[in-house]
Wavefront OBJ file of the C-alpha trace (Angstrom):
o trace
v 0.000 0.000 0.000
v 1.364 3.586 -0.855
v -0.343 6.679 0.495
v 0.589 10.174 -1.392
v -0.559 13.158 -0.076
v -1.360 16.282 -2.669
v -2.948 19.449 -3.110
v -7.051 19.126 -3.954
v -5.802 21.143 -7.226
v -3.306 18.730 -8.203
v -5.504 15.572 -8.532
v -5.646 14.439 -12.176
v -8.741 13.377 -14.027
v -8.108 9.615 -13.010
v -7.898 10.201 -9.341
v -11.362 12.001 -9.980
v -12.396 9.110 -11.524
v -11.325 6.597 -9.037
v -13.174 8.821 -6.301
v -16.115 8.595 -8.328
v -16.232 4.900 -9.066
v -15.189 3.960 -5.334
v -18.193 6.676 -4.014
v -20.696 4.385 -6.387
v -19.470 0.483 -5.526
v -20.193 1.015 -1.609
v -23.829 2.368 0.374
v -21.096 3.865 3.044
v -20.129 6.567 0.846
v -23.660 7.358 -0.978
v -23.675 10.887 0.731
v -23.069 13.699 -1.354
v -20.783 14.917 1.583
v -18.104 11.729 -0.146
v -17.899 13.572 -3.369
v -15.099 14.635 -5.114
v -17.812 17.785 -6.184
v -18.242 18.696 -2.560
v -14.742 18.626 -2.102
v -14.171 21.249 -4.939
v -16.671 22.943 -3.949
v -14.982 23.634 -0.654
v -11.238 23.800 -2.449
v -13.146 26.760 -4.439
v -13.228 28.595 -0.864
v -10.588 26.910 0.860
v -6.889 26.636 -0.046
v -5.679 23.956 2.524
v -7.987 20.990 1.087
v -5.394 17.851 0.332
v -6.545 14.193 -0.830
v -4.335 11.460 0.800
v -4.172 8.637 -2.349
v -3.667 4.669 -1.446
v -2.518 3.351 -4.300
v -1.804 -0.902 -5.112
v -0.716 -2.322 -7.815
v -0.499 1.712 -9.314
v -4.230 1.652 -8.989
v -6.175 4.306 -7.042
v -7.959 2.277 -4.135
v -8.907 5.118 -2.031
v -8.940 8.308 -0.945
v -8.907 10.695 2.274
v -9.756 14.851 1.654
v -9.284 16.564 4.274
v -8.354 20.169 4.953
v -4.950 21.235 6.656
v -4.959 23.403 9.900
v -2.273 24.741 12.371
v 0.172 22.675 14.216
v -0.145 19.899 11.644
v -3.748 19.012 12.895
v -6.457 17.920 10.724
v -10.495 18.294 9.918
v -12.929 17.405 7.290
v -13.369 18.944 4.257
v -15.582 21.976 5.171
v -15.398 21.870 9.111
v -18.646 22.130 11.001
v -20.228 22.261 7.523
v -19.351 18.438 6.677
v -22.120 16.371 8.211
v -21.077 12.781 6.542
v -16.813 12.140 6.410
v -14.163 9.349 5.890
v -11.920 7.364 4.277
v -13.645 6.424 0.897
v -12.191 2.874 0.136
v -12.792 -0.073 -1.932
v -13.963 -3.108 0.326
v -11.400 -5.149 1.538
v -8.692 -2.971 1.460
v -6.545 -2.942 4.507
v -5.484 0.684 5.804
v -3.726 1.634 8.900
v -4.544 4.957 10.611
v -0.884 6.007 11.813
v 0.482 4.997 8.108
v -2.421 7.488 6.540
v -1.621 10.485 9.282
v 2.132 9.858 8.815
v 1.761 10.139 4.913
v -0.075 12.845 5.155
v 1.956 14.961 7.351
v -0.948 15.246 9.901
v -0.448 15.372 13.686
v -3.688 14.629 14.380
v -7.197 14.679 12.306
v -10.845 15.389 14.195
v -13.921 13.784 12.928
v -17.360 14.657 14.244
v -19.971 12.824 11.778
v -17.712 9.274 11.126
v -19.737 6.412 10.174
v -18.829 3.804 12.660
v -18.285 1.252 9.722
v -15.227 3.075 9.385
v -13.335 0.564 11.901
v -9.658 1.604 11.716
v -10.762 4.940 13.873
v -12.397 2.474 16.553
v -10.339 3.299 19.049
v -9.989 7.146 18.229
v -13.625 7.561 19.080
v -15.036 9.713 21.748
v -18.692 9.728 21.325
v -20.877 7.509 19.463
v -24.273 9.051 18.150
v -27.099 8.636 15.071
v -27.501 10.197 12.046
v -31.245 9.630 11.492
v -32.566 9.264 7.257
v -35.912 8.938 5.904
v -35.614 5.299 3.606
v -37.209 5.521 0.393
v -35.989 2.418 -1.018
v -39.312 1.176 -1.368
v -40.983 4.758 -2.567
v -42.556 7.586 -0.835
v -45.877 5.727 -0.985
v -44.636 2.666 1.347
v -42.739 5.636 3.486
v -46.218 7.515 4.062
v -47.862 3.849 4.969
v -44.958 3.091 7.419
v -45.099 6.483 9.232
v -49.162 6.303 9.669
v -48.805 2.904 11.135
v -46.283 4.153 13.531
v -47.351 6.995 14.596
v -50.120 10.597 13.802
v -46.941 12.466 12.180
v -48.128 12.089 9.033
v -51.814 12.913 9.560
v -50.696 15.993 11.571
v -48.355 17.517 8.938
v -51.494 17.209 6.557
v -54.112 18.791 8.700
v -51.854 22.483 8.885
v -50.744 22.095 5.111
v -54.526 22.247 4.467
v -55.004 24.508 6.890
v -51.931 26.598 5.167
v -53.908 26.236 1.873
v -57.042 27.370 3.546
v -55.933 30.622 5.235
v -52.915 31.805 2.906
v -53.783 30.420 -0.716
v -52.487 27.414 -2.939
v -49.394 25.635 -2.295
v -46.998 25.473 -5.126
v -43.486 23.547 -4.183
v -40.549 23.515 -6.370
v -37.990 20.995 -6.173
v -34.910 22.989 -7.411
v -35.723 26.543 -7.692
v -32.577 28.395 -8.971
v -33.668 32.038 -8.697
v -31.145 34.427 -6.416
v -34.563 35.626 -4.736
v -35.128 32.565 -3.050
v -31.509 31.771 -2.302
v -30.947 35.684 -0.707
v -34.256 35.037 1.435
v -32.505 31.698 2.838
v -29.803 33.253 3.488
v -31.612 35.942 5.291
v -33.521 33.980 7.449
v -31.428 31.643 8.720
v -29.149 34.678 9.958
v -31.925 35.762 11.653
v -32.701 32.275 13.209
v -29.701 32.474 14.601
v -30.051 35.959 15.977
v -33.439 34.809 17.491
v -31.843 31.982 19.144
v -28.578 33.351 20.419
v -26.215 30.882 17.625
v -23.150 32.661 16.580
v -24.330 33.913 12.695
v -22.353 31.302 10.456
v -23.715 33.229 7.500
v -21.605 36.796 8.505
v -18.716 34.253 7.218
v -18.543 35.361 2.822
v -16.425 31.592 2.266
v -19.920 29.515 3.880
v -21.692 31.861 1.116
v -19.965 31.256 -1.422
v -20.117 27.554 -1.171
v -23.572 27.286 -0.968
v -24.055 29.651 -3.977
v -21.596 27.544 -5.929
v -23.066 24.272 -4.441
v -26.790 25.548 -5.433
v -25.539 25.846 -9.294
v -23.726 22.868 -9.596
v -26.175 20.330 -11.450
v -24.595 16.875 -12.219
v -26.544 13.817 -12.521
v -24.096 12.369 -9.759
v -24.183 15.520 -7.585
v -26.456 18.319 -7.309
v -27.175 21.348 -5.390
v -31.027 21.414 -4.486
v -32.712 24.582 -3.708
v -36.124 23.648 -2.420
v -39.193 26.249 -2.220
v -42.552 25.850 -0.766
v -45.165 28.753 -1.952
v -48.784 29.526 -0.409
v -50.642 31.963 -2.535
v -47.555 34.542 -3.421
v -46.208 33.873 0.118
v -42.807 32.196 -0.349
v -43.176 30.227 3.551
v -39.750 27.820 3.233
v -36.982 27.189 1.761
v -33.794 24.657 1.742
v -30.951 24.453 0.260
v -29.015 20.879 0.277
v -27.423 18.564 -1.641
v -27.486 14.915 -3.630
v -25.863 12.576 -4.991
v -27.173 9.673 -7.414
v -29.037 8.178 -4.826
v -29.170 9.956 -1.142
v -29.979 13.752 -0.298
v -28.898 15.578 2.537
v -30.955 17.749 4.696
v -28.983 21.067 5.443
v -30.012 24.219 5.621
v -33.735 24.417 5.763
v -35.669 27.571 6.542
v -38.872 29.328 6.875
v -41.267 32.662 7.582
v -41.836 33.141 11.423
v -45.186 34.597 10.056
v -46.375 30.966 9.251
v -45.059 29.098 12.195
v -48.306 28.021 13.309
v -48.924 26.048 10.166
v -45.294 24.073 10.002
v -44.575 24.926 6.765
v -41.045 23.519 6.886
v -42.910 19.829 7.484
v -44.866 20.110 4.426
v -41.876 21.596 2.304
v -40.293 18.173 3.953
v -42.833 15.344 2.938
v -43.145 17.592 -0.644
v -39.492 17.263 -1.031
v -39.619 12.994 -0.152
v -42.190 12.428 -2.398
v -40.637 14.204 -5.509
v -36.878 12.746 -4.472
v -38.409 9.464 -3.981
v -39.812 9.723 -7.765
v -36.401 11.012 -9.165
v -34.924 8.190 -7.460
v -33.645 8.636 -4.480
v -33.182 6.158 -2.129
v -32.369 8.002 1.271
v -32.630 11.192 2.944
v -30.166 12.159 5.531
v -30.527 14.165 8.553
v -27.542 15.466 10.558
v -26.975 13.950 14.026
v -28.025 16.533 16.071
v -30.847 15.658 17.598
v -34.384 17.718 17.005
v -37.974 16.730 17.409
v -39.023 16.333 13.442
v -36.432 14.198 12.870
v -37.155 11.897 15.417
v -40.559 11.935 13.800
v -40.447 11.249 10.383
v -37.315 9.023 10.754
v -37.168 5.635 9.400
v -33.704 4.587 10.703
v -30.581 6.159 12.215
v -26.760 5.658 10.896
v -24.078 5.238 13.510
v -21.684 7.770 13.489
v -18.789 8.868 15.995
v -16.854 11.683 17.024
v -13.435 11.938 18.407
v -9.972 12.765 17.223
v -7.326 10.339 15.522
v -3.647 11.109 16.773
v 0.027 10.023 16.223
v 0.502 11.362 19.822
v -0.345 8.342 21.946
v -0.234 10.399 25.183
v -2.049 13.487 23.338
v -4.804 11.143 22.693
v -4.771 9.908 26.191
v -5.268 13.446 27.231
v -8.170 13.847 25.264
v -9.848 10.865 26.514
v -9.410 11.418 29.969
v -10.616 15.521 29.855
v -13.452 14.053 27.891
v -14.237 11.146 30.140
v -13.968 13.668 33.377
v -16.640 16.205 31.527
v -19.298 12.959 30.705
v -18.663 12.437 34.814
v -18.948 15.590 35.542
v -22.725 16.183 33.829
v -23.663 13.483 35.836
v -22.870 14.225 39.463
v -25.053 16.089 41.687
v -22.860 18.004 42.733
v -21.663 19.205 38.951
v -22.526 23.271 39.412
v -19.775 24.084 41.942
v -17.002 21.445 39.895
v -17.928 22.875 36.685
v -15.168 25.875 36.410
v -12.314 23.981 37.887
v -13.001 20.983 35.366
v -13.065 23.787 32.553
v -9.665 24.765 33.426
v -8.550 21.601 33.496
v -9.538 20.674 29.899
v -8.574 23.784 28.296
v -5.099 23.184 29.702
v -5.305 19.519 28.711
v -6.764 20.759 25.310
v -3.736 23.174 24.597
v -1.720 20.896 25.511
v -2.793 17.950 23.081
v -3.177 20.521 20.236
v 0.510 21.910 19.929
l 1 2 3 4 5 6 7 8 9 10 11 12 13 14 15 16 17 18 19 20 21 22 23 24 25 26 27 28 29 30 31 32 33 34 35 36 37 38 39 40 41 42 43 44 45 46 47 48 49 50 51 52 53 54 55 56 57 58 59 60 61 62 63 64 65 66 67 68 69 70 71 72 73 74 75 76 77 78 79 80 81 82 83 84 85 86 87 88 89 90 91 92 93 94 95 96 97 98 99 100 101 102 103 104 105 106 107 108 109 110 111 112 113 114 115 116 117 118 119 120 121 122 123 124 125 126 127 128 129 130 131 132 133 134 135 136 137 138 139 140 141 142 143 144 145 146 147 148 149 150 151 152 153 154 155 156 157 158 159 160 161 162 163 164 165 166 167 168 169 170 171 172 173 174 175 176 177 178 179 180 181 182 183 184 185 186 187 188 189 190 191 192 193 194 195 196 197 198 199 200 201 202 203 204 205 206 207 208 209 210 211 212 213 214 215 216 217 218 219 220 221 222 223 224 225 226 227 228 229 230 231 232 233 234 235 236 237 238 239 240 241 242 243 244 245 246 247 248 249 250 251 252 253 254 255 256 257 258 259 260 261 262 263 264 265 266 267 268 269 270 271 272 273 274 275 276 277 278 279 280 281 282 283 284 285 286 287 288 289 290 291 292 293 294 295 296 297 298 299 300 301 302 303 304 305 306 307 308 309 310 311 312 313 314 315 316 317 318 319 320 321 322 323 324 325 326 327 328 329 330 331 332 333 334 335 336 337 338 339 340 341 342 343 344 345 346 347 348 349 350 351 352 353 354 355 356
């Protein structure tokens, strides 16, 4: 096995390739997060995004994008942003994790949404959660009949888009709508979401912009930018912007008028979005991992997925264990309020520490 390490603007057309063909053999990497058109799409803001290459036999086997921060440390492509990341491999190919950081001059590389399939991080990992996805392997139809036998989510979501229809005017939904108008209105009010709920503004940031604008453009038959809309009367009442590849979307930024709260319009734009996926084809709809009410809803099933922090630095990463174990022990005394700023001392310093 050899490992090169190069610049995201070096790769040739046959490492793209490669990428593309190992992406389509294996359901691990069917998130659009595993393309090699994210990945550009992020190198387009971003100049520190490298591709680690295994190589056997002088064949491409697999490849590991990531982007290059201080102190020789590590994170996905895109940061926070990157809700699905990995090693994408062919099956059966052995790789070893201090080989792969070594090769690619990395002290250390973070992961936060790691598919747990991804065994050769094991031990690296320092919280195990779920990604939830809506499955429409079988079609929306067999979805909708699933979620009514389990549960009134369904029903419910139907009763206020009626009642949205009722008291605003028609609802007309778009799939991909590629107008600036509804893209600028997104962005607009998910800044003020995050105003109204005291979440640092990610959208004051012009790189995050510019990715999504070139992400919403980009239409591939293997990867697409989709820019949802959801219409009552001449009210535009939600929006989303996310992402697909031949056979999963991803649920990202979604969005809607406070005005209409009452009526859940985001739901509707939701189930509207599922049923006309499910007839393009797709087979899956992803949710990130952090956990919120809908999702827990209109789920189907949940993808294991782990955070934590892979690092040459045996001790370093037996630093981070230990501050993280003593916070988990911490949350769960009774006595955690009068601990708390003492134990936040302590893992800053162990945290500075392990990151030099």
């Amino acid at each position: 096995m050899r490992i090169t390490v190069m610049p995201l603007s070096e790769l040739q057309a046959h490492h793209f390739a490669a990428w593309s063909r190992i992406q389509d053999s294996d359901r691990t990497f069917a998130s659009p997060f595993f393309s090699p058109e994210f990945a550009m799409a992020v190198g387009s803001t971003h100049d520190n995004v490298c591709v680690g290459v295994f190589e056997q036999n002088d064949a491409v086997v697999g490849v590991f994008p990531f982007q290059r921060g201080r102190n020789g440390a590590g994170e996905p492509v895109g940061g926070d942003v990157s809700q699905f990341h990995g090693v994408i491999i062919e099956q059966g190919v052995d790789w070893d994790i201090d080989q792969l950081l070594q090769a690619c001059n990395l002290s250390s590389w973070s992961f936060d949404h790691l598919p747990t399939s991804q065994t050769p991080f094991q031990s690296h990992h320092q919280h195990v959660g779920s990604s939830p996805f809506i499955d429409l392997t079988k079609g929306f139809a067999a979805y909708r009949v699933e979620q009514q036998n389990s549960g009134r989510a369904i029903e419910q979501a139907n009763r206020k888009a009626r009642k949205l229809e009722r008291e605003v005017g028609p609802l007309r939904f778009q799939l991909h709508d590629p107008s600036d108008e509804i893209f600028h209105r997104l962005l607009a009010w998910k800044s003020e979401q995050h105003r109204r709920t005291n979440v640092v503004d990610a959208f004051q940031f012009e790189w995050l912009i510019h990715l999504l604008d070139r992400i919403r453009r980009t239409q591939q038959a293997s990867f697409a930018g989709v820019m949802s809309a959801l219409f009552a009367g001449d009210h535009l009442v939600a929006v989303h912007l996310g992402m697909r590849s031949n056979t999963v979307a991803h649920i990202w930024y979604p969005a809607y008028d406070v005005e209409f709260a009452k009526h859940s319009p985001g739901i509707t734009l939701l189930l509207k979005m599922a049923e006309a996926f499910a007839d393009a084809g797709v087979q899956r709809i992803d949710f990130a991992a952090r956990q919120q009410i809908y999702k827990t809803r209109f789920m189907s099933g949940a993808i294991p997925v782990a955070k934590g922090v892979a690092d040459r630095s045996r001790l370093k990463a037996c630093v981070r264990r230990n501050t993280n174990a003593l916070r988990e022990r911490v949350r769960e005394t009774p006595v955690a309020a009068p601990i708390r700023g003492p134990v936040r001392l302590i893992r800053r310093v162990g945290r500075w520490w392990a990151d030099r």
